[in-house]
Each structure stands twice: as C-alpha cells, then as structure tokens.
C-alpha positions in Angstrom: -1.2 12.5 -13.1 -4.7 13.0 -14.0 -6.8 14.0 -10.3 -8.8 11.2 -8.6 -11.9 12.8 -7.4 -12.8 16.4 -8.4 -13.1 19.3 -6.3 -16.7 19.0 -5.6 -16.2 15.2 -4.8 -13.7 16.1 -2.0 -15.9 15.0 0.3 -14.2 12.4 3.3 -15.7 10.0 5.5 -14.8 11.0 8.9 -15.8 7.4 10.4 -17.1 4.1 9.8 -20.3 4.6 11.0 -20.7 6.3 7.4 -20.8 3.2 5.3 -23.7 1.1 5.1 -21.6 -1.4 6.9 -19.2 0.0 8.3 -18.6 -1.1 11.3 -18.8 -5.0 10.1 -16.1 -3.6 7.7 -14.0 -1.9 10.1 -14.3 -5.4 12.8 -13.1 -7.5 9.8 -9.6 -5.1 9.2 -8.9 -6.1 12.7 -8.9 -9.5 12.8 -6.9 -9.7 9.9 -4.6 -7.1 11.3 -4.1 -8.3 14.4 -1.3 -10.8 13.4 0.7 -8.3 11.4 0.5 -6.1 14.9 3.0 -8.9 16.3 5.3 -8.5 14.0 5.3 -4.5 13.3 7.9 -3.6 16.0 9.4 0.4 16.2 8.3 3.8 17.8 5.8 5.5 15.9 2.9 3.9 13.4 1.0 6.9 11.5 -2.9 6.2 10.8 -3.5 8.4 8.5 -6.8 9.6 7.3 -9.9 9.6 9.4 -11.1 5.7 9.0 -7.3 4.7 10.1 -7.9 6.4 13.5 -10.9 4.1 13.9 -8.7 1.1 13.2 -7.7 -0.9 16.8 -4.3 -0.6 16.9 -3.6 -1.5 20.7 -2.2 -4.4 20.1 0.6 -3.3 17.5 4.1 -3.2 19.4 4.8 -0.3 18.3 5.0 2.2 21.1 3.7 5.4 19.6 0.5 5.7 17.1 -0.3 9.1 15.9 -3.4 9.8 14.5 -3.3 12.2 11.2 -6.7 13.3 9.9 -9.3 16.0 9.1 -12.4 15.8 11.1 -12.5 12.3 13.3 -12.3 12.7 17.1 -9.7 10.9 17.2 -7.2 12.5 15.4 -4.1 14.1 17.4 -2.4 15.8 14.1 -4.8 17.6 11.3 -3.3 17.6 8.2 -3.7 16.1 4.6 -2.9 12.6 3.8 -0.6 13.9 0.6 1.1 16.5 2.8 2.2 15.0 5.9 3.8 17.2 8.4 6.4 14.2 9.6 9.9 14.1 9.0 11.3 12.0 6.4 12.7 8.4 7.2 11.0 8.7 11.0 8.2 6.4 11.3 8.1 2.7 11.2 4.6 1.7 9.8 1.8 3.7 8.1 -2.0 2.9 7.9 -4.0 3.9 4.6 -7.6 2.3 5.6 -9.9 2.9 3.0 -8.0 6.4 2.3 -6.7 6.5 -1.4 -10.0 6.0 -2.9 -11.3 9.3 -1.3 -8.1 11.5 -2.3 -7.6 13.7 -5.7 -4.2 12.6 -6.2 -3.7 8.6 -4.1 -0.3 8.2 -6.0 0.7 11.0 -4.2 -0.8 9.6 -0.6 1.8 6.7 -1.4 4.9 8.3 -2.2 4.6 10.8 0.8 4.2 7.5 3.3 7.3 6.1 1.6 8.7 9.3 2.1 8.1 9.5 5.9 8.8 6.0 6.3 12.3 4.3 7.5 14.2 1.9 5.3 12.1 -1.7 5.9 9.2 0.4 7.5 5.7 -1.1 6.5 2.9 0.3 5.0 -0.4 -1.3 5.2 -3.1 -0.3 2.5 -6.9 -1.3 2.7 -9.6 -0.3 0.0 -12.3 -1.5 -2.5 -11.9 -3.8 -4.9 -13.9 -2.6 -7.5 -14.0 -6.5 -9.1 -16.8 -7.1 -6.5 -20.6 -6.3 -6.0 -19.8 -3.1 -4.6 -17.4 -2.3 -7.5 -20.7 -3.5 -9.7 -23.3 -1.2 -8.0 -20.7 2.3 -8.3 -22.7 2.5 -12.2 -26.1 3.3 -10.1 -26.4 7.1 -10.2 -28.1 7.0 -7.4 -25.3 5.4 -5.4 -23.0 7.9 -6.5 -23.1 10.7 -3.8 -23.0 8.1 -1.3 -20.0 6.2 0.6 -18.3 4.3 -0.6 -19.4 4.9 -4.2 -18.3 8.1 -3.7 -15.2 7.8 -4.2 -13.3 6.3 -7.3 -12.0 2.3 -6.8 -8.9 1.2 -8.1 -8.0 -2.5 -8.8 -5.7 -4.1 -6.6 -3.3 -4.5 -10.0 -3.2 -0.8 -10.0 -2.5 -0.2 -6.4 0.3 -2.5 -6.7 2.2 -1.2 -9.5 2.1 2.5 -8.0 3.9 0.1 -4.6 6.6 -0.6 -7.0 7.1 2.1 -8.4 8.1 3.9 -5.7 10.2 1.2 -3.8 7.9 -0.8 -2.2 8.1 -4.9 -1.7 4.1 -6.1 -1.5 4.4 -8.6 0.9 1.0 -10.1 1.4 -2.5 -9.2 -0.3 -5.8 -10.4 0.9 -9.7 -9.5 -0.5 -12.1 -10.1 2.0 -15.9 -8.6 2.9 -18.0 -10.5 0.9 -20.6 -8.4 0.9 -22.7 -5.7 -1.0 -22.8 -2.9 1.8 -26.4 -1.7 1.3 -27.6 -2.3 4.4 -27.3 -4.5 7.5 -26.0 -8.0 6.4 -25.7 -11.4 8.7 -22.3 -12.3 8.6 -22.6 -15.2 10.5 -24.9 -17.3 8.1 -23.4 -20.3 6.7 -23.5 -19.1 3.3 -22.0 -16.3 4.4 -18.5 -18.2 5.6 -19.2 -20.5 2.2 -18.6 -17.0 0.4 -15.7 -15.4 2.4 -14.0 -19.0 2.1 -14.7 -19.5 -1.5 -15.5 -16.6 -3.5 -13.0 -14.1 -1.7 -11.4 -12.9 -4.8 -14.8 -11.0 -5.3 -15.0 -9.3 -1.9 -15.5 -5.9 -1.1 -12.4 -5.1 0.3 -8.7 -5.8 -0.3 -5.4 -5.4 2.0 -2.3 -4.8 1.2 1.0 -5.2 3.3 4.3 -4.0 2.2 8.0 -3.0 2.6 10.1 -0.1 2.1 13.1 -1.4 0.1 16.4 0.5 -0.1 19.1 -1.0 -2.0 22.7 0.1 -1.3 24.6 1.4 -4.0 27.9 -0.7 -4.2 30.2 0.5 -6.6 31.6 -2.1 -9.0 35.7 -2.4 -9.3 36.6 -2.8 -12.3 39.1 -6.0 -12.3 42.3 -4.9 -13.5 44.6 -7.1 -16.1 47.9 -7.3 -14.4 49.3 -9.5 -17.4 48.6 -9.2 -20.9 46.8 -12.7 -22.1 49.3 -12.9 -25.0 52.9 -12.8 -25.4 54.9 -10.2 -27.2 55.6 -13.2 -30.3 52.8 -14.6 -32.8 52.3 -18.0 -31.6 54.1 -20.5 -33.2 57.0 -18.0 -35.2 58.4 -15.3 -33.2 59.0 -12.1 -35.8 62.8 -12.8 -35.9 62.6 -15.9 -37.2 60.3 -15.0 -39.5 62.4 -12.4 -40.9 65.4 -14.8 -41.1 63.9 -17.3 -43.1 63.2 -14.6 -45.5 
C-alpha cells in the first residue's frame, strides 16, 4: 500500500491544544463517548496515539486503560501505533482518536488493533471527514504545515471498507463538529445547534464504532445416501421380462 504521509510529514500532534480547536473538539468525543463507555466492559482498553490519551476515559468500565503514544504526558507505554508491543487477542477495546490521518501506513494502524484485540473486542475510530469545511480548506498551501491539514483525510467510505476487510462489524458511525477549526468558534449559538442538528453529514469530524468478528469454522458433513433412489429394474419392465418377450 502506497505510504500516507511522507517521511518529512511525520510530524504528530502530541495534544489537543495543537488544533485550532482542539479542545472544543476533544469535549465533543466525550459526550458522544460517554454512552459507549457503559457498555464497553473487560480489563484493558488501549488509547493509542497521543490525542487518545487526552480522551476522558474514567467512565469506561473497563478496569485497565493503557496509554500508548510518543510524546504526550500521559502516555505509560511509548511505542508506535502500527507496532504495538501488546499481545495478540488481549485487550478488549482500542481508541484511534484522530490517529490514522497522521500515520504513513493507517491500514496498517487497523489491522495491528484487530490484531491485539479479543474476539467481540471494540475498536473505536475518530478522524476528519474531509467532505466538510475543514476537508475544503486542506487545498490552502498555507494550511498545509499546520494541524490538522497536516495530515492526509480519508472519507468515512474508505475507513470503513479497510474495517471490513480485516474482520470488523461497523456498528455505529456518527459526523459531528460542525465547524471550520480556524480559530475560536461559539458553539453555543443557535445557529450553531441548527448546524450540528441539520447539516451534520458535513462536520468536521466522524466516529466510528466497531466489532471484532470471528466466525467459527464448522465443517460441513457431507449427507450420506444410505439407499440408492432407484431400483435395480427400469421402471415399468424389469430386464427379464424384457428379454422374454423377445
């Protein structure tokens, strides 16, 4: 697969604080997370890359969260969100907030947290949606070396079908944000709500909740004939008679 991001576009945000918006942004993902966090139950929940750290998690039931990053404060394991140092089949939820867009391979970021994941685990998935005004503004060059525009959006479509692919059931998808991200933004205006409750297809962000699915392989029997379905005679004239009459 053809890389993401270049080398020299490697650059990661290491925290919220780094988009225009960001912490309006980051507010929004937990309020819609919140519900999902009563019924994600297990041991361990990965939030992986450094925006997932900043994500409020204490109200998940999930007993253990592990932060995996690079250079947040927050992190407790440093390592690379397509090389995660976890066992396979030994978590129960993974968080990918706003991470896939800033990675050189994000196919990659998916198939290691379906790797690391148990059978039914969840994996929750926030990004742009570049079919927005923030989508619309990553043409300005001079947007280009900033976050997010710099990083590379993928359509909601897309991020699906790599879901999929590897074994993944989506179970709920949401856009939300509506909202440019240049600078500070009243959120609280009524046209503000009239947007989020009417024109959300065109927001900023998306999230995405899915499954692991493992089918069992059942073998099929085969169903054995115990009798033949004809008789040893041609209907109608057995053989014998047929030679008699002759």
């Amino acid at each position: 697969m053809k890389p993401a991001l270049n080398e020299k576009d490697s650059g990661l945000p290491a925290d919220w604080q780094q988009f225009a918006q960001g912490d309006l942004l980051a507010e929004k993902i937990n309020q819609l997370l919140q519900p999902w966090w009563q019924q994600i139950f297990g041991y361990y929940l990965l939030k992986v890359g450094d925006l997932s750290s900043g994500i409020d998690t204490q109200n998940c039931k999930i007993q253990h969260h592990v932060n995996i990053g690079n250079s947040s404060a927050k992190i407790l394991v440093k390592a690379e969100a397509d090389a995660l140092p976890i066992k396979a089949h030994s978590v129960d939820a993974v968080l990918l907030a706003h991470c896939l867009e800033f990675v050189t391979d994000p196919h990659h970021v998916v198939r290691e947290a379906h790797r690391v994941l148990m059978p039914d685990g969840y994996l929750i998935v926030t990004g742009i949606n570049p079919i927005s005004m923030v989508g619309a503004l990553s043409a300005m060059p001079w947007l280009q070396t900033k976050f997010p525009w710099s990083g590379r959006f993928f359509s909601v479509s897309r991020v699906k079908d790599w879901l999929h692919l590897v074994g993944f059931e989506v179970l709920s998808e949401q856009r939300f944000f509506c909202s440019t991200m240049l600078g500070e933004n009243n959120h609280d205006s009524r046209v503000q709500r009239w947007v989020e409750n009417y024109l959300s297809w065109f927001g900023a962000s998306y999230l995405l909740v899915a499954r692991k699915r493992e089918l069992p392989l059942t073998p099929i029997r085969p169903k054995w004939q115990l009798t033949p379905q004809y008789n040893n005679q041609v209907k109608g004239v057995s053989a014998r008679q047929g030679s008699a009459n002759n």
